[in-house]
mmJSON file of the N, C-alpha and C atoms, coordinates in Angstrom:
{"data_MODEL":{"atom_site":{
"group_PDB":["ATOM","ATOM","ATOM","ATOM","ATOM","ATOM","ATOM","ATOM","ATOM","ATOM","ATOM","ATOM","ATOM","ATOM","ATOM","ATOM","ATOM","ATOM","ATOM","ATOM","ATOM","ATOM","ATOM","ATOM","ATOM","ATOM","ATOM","ATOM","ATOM","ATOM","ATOM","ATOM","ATOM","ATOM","ATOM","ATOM","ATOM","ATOM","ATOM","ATOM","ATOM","ATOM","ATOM","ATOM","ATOM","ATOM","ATOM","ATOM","ATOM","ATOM","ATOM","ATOM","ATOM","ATOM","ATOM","ATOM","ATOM","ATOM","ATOM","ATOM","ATOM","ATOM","ATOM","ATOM","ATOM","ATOM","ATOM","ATOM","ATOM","ATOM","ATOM","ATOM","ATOM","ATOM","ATOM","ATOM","ATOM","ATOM","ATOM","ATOM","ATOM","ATOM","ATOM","ATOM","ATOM","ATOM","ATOM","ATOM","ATOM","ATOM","ATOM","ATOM","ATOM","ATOM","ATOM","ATOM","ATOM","ATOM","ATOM","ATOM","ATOM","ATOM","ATOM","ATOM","ATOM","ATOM","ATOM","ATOM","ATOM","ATOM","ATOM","ATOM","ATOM","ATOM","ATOM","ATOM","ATOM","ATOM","ATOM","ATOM","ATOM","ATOM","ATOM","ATOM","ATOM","ATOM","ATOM","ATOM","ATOM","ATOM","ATOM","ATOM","ATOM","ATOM","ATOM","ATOM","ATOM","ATOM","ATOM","ATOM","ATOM","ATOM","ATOM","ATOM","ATOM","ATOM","ATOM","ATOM","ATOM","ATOM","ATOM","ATOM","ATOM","ATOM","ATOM","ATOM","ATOM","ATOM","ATOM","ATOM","ATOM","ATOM","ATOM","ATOM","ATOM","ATOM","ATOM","ATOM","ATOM","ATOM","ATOM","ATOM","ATOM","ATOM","ATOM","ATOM","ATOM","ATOM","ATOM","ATOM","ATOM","ATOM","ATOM","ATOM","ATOM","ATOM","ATOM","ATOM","ATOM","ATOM","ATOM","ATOM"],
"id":[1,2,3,4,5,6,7,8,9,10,11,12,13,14,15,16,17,18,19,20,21,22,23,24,25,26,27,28,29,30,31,32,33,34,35,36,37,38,39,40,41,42,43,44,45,46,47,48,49,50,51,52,53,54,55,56,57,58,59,60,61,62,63,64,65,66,67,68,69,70,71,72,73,74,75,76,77,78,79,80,81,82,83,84,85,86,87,88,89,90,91,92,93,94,95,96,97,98,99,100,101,102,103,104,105,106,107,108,109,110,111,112,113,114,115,116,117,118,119,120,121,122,123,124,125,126,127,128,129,130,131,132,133,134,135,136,137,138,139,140,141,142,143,144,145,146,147,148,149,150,151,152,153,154,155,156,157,158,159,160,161,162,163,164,165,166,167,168,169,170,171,172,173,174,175,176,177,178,179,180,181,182,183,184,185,186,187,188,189,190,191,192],
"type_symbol":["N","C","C","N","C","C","N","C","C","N","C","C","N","C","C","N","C","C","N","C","C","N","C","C","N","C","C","N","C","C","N","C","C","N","C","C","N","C","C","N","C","C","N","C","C","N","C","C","N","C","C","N","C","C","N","C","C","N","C","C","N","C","C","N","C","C","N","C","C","N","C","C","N","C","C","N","C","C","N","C","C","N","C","C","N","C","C","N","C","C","N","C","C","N","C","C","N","C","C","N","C","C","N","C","C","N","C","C","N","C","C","N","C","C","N","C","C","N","C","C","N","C","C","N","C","C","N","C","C","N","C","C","N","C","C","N","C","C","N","C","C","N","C","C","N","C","C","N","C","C","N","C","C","N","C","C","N","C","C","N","C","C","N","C","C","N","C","C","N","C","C","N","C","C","N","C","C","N","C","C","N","C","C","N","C","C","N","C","C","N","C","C"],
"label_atom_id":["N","CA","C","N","CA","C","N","CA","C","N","CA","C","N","CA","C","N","CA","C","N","CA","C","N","CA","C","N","CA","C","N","CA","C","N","CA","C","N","CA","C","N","CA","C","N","CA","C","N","CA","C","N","CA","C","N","CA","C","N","CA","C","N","CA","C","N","CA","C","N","CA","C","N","CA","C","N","CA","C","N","CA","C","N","CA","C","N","CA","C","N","CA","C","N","CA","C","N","CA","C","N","CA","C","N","CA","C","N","CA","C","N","CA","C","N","CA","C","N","CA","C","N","CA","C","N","CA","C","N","CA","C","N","CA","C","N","CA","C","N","CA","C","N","CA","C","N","CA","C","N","CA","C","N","CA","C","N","CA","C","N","CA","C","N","CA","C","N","CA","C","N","CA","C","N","CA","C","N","CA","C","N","CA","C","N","CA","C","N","CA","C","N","CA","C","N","CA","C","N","CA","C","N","CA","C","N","CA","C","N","CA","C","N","CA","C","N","CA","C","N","CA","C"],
"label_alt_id":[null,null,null,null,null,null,null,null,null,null,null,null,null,null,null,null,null,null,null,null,null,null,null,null,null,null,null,null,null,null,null,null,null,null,null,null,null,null,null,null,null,null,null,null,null,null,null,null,null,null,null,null,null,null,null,null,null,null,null,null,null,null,null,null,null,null,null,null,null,null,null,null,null,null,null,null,null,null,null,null,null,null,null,null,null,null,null,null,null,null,null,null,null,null,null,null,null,null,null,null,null,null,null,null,null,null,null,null,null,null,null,null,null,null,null,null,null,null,null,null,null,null,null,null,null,null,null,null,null,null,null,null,null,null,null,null,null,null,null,null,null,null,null,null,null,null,null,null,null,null,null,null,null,null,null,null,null,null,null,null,null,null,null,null,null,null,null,null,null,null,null,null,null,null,null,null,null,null,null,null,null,null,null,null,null,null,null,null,null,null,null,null],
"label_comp_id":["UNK","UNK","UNK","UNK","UNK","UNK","UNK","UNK","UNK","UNK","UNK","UNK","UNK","UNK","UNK","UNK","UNK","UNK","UNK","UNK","UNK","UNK","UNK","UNK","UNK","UNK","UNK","UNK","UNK","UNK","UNK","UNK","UNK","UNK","UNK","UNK","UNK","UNK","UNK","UNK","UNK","UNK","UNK","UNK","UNK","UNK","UNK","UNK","UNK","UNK","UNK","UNK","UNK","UNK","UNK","UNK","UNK","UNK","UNK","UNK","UNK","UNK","UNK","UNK","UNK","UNK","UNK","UNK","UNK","UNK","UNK","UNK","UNK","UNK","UNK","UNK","UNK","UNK","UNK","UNK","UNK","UNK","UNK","UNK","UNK","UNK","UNK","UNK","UNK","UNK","UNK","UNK","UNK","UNK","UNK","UNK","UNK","UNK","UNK","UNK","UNK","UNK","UNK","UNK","UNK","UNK","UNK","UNK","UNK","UNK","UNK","UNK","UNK","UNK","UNK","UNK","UNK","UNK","UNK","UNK","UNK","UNK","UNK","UNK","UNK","UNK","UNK","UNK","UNK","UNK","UNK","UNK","UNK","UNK","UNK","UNK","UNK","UNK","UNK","UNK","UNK","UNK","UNK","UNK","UNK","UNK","UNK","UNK","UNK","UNK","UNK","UNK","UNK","UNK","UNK","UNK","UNK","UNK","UNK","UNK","UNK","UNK","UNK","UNK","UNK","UNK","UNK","UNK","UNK","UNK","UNK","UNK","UNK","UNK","UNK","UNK","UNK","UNK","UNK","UNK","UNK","UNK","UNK","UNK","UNK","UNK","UNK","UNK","UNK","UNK","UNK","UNK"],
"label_asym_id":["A","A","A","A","A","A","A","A","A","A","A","A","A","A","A","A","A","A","A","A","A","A","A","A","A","A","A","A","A","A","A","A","A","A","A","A","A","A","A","A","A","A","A","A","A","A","A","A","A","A","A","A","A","A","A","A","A","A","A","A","A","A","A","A","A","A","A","A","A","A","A","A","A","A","A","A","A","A","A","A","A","A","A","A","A","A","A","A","A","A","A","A","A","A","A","A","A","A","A","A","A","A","A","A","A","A","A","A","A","A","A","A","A","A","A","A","A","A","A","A","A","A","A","A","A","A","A","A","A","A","A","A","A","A","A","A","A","A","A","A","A","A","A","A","A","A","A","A","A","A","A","A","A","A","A","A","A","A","A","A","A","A","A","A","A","A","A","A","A","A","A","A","A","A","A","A","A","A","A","A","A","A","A","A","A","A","A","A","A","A","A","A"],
"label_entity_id":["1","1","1","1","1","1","1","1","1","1","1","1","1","1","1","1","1","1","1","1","1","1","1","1","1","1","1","1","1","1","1","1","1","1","1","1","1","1","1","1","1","1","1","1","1","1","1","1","1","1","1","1","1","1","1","1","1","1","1","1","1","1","1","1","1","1","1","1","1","1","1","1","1","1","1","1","1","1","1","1","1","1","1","1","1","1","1","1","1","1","1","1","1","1","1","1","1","1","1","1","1","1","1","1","1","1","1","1","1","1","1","1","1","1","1","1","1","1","1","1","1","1","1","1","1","1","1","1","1","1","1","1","1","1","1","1","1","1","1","1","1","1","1","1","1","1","1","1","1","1","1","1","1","1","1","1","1","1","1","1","1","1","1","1","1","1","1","1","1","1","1","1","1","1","1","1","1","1","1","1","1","1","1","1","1","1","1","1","1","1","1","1"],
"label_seq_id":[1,1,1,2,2,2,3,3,3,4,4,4,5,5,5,6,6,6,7,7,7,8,8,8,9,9,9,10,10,10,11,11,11,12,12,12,13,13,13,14,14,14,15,15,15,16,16,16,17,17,17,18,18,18,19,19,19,20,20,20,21,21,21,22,22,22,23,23,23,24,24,24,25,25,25,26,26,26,27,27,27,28,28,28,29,29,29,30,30,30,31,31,31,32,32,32,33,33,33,34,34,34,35,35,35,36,36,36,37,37,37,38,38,38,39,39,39,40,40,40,41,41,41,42,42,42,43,43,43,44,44,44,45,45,45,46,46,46,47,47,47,48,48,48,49,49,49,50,50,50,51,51,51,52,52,52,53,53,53,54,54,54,55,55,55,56,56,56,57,57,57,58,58,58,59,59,59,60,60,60,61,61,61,62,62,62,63,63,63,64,64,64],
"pdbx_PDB_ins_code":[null,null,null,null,null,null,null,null,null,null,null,null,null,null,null,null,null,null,null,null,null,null,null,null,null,null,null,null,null,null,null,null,null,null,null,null,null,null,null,null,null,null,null,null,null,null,null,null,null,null,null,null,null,null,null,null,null,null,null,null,null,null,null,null,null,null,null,null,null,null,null,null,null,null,null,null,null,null,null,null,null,null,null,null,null,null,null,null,null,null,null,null,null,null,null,null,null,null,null,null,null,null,null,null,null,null,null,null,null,null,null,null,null,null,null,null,null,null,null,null,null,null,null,null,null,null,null,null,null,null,null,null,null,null,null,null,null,null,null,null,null,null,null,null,null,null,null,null,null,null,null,null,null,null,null,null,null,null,null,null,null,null,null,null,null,null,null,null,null,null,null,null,null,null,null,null,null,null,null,null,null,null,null,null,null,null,null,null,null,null,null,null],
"Cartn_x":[21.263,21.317,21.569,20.593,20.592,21.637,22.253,22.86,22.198,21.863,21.196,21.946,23.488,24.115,23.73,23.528,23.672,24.588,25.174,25.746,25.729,26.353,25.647,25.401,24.606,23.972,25.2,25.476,26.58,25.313,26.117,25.443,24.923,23.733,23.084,23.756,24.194,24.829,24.446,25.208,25.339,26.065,26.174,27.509,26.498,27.174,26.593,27.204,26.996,27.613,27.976,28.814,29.272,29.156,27.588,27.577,28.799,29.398,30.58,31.603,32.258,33.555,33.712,32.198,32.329,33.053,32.4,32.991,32.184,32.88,31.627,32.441,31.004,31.568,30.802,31.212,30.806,30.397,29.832,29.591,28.61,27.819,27.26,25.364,25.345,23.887,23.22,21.882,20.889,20.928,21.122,21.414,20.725,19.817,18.818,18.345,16.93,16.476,15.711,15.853,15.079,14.061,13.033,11.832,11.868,11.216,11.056,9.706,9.083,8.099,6.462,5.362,4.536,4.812,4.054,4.104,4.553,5.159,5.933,7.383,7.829,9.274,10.145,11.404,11.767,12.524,12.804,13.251,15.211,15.761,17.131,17.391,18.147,18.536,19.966,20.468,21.573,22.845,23.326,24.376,25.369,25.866,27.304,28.068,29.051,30.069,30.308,31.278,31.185,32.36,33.463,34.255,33.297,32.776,32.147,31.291,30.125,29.613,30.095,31.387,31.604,32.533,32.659,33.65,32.931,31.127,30.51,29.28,29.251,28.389,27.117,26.8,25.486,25.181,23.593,22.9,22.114,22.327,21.799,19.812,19.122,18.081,17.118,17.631,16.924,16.912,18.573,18.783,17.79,17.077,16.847,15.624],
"Cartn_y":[38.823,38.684,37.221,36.365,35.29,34.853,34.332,34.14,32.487,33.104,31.828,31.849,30.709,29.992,28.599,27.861,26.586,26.144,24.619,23.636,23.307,22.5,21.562,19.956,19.084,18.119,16.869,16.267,15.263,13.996,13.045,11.81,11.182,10.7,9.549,7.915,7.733,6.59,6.152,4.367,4.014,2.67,1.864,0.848,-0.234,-0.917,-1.566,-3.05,-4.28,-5.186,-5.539,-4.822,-5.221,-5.942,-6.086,-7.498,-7.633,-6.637,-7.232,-7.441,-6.728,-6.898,-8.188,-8.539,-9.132,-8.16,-7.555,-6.945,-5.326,-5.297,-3.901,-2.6,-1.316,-0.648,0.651,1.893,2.994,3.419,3.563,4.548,3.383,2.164,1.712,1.913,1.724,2.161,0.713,1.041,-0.166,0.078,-0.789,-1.12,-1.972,-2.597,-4.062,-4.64,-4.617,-5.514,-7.027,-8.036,-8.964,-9.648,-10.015,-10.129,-11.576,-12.801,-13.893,-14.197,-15.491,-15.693,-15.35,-16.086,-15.683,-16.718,-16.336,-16.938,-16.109,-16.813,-16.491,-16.373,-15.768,-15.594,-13.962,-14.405,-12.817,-12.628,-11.479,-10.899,-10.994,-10.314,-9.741,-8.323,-7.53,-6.429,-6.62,-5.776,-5.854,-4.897,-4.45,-3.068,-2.907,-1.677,-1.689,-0.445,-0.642,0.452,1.278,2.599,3.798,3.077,2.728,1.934,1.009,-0.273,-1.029,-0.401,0.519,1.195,1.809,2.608,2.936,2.155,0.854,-0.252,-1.198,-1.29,-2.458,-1.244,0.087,0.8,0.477,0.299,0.097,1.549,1.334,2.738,2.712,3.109,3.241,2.99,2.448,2.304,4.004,4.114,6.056,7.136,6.553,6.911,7.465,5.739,5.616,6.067],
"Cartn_z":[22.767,21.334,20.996,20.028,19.552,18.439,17.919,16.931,16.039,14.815,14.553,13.1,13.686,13.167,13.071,11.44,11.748,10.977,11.387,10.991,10.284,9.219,8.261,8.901,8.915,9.465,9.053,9.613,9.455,8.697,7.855,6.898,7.864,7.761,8.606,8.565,9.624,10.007,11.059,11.154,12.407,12.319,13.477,13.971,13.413,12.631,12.601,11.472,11.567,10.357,9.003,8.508,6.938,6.034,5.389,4.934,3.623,3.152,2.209,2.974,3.659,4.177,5.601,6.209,7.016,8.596,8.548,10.085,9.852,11.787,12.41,11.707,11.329,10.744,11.427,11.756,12.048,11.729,10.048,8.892,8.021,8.679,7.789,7.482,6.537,6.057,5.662,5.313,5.183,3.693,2.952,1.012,0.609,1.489,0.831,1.919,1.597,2.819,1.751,2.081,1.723,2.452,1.667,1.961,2.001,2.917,2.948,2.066,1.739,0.745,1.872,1.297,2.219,3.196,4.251,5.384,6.79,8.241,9.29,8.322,8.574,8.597,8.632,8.83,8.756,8.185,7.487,6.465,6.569,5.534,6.401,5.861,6.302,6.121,6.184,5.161,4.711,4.198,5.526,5.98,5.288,4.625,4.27,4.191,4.671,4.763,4.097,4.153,3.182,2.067,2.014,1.799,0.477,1.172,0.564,-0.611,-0.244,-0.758,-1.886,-1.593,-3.263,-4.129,-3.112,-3.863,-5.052,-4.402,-5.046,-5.777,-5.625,-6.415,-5.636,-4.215,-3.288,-3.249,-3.463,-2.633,-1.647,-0.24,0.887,0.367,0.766,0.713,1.012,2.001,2.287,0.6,0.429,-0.956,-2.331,-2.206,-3.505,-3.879],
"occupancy":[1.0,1.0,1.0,1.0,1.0,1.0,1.0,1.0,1.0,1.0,1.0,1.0,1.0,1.0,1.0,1.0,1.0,1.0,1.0,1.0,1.0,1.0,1.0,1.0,1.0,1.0,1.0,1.0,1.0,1.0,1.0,1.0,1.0,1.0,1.0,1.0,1.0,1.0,1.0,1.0,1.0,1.0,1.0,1.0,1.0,1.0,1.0,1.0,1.0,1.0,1.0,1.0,1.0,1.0,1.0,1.0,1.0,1.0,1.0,1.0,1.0,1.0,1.0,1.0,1.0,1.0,1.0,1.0,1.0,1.0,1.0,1.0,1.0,1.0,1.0,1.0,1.0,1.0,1.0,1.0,1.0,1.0,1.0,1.0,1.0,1.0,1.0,1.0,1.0,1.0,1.0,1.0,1.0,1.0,1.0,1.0,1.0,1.0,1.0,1.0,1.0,1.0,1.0,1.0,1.0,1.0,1.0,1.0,1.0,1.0,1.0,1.0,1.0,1.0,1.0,1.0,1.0,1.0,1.0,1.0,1.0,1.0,1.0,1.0,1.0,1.0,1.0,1.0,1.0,1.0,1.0,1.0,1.0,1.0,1.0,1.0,1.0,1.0,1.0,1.0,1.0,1.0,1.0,1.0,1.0,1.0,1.0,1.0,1.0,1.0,1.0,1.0,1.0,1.0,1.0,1.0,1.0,1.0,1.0,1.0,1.0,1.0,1.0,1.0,1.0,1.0,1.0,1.0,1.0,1.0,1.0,1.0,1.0,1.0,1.0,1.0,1.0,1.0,1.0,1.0,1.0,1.0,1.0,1.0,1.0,1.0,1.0,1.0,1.0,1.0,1.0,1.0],
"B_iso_or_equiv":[0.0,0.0,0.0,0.0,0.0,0.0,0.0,0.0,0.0,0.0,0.0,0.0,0.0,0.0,0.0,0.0,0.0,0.0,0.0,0.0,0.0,0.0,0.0,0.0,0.0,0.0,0.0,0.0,0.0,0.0,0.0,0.0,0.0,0.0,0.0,0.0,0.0,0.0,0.0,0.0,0.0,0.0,0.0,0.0,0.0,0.0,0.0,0.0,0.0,0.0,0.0,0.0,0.0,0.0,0.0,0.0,0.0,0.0,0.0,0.0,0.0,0.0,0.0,0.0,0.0,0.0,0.0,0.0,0.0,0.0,0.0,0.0,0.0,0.0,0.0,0.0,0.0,0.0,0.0,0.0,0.0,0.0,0.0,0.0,0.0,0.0,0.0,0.0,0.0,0.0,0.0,0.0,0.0,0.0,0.0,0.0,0.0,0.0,0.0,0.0,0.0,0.0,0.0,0.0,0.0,0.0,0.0,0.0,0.0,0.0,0.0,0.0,0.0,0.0,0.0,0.0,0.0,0.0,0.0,0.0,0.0,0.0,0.0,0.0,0.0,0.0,0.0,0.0,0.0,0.0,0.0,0.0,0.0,0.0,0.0,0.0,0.0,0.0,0.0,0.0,0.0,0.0,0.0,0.0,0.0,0.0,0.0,0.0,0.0,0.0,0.0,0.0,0.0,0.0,0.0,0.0,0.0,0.0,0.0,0.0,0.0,0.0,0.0,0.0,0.0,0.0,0.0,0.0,0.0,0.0,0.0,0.0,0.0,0.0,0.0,0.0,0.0,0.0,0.0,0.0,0.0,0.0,0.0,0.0,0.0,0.0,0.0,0.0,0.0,0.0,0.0,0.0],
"pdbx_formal_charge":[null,null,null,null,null,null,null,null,null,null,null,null,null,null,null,null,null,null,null,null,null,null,null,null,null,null,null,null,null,null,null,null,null,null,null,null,null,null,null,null,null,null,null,null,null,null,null,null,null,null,null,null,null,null,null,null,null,null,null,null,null,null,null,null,null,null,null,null,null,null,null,null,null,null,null,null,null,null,null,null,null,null,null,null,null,null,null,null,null,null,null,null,null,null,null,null,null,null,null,null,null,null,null,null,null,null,null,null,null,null,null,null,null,null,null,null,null,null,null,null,null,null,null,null,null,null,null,null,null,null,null,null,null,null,null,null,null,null,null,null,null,null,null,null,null,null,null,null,null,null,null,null,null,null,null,null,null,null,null,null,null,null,null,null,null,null,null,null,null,null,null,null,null,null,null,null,null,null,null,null,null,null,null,null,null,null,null,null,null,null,null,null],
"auth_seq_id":[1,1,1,2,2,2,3,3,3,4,4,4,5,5,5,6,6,6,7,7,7,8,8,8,9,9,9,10,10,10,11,11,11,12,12,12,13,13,13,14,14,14,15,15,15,16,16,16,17,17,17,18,18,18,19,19,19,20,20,20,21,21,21,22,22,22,23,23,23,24,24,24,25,25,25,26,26,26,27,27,27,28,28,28,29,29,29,30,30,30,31,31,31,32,32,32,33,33,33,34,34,34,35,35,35,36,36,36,37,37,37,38,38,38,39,39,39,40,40,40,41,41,41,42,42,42,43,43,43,44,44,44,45,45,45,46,46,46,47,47,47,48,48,48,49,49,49,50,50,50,51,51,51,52,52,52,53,53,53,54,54,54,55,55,55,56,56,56,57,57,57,58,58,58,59,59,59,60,60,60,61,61,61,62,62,62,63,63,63,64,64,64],
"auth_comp_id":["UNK","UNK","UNK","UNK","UNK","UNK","UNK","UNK","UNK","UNK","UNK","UNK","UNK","UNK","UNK","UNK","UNK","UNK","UNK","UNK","UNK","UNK","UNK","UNK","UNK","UNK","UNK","UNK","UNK","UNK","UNK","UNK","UNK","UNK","UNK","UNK","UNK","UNK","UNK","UNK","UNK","UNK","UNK","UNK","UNK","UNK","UNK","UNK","UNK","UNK","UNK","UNK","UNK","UNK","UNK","UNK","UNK","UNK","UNK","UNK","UNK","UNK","UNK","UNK","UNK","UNK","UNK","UNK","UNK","UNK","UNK","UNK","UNK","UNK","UNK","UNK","UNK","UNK","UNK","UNK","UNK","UNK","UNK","UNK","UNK","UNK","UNK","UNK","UNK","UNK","UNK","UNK","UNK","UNK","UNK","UNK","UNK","UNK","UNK","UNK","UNK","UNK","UNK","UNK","UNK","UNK","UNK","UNK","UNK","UNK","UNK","UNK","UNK","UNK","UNK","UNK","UNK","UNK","UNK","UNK","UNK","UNK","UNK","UNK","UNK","UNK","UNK","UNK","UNK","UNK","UNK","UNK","UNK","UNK","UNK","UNK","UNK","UNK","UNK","UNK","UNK","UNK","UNK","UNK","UNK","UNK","UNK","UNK","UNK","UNK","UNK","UNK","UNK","UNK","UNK","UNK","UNK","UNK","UNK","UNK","UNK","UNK","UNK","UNK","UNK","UNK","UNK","UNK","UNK","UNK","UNK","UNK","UNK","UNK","UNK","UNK","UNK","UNK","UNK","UNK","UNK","UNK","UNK","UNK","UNK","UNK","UNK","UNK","UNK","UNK","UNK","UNK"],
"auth_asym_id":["A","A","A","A","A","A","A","A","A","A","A","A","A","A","A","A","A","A","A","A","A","A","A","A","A","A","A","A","A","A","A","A","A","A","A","A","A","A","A","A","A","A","A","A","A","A","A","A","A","A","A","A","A","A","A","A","A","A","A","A","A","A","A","A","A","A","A","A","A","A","A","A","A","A","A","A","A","A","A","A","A","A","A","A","A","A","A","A","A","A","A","A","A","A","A","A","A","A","A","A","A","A","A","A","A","A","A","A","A","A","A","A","A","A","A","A","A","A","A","A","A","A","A","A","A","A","A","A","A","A","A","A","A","A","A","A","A","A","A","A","A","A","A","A","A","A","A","A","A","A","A","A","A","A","A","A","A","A","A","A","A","A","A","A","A","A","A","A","A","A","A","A","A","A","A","A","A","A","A","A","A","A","A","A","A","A","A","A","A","A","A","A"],
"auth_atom_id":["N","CA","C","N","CA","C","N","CA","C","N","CA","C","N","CA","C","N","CA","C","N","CA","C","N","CA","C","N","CA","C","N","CA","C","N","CA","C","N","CA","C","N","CA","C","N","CA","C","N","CA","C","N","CA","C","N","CA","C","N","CA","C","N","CA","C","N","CA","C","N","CA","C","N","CA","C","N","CA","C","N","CA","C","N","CA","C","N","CA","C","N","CA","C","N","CA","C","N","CA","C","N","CA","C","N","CA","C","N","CA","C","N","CA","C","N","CA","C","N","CA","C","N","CA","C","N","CA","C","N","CA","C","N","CA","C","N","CA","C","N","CA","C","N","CA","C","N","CA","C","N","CA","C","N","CA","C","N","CA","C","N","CA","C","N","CA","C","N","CA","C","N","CA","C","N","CA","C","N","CA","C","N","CA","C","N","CA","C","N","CA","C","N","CA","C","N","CA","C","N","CA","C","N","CA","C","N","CA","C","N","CA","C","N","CA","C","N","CA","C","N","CA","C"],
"pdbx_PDB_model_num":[1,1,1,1,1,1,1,1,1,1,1,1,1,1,1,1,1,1,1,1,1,1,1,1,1,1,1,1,1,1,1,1,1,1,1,1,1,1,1,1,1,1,1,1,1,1,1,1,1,1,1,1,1,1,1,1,1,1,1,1,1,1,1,1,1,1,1,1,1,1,1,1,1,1,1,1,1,1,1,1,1,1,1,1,1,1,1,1,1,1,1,1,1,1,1,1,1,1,1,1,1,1,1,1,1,1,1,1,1,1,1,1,1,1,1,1,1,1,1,1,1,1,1,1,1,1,1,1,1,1,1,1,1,1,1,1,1,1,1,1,1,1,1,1,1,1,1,1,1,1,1,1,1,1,1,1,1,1,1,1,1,1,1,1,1,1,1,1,1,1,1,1,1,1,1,1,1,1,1,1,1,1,1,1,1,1,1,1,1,1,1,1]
}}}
């Protein structure tokens, strides 16, 4: 006999750099990526914590 219990799915995260607080965070998400002009160059992406997040009103990019 099968039992088909599920879970509820935990928030998508990961380790990663704080661009407000300045330091590594467990729970951070992607909130902005910026785009360089035309040409070679590369962009930045720009992580922030759960903390941060509802401190500065950021929405996770997947979010929006």
């Amino acid at each position: 006999m099968t039992s088909n219990t599920s879970s509820p799915q935990p928030e998508p995260s990961s380790f990663a750099w704080c661009s407000w607080h300045n330091g590594y965070s467990g729970d951070a998400r992607l909130v902005a990526m910026i785009e360089q002009g035309s040409g070679v160059g590369a962009g930045s992406n720009l992580f922030a914590c759960g903390p941060c997040r509802k401190a500065n009103g950021l929405v996770p990019v997947a979010d929006q």
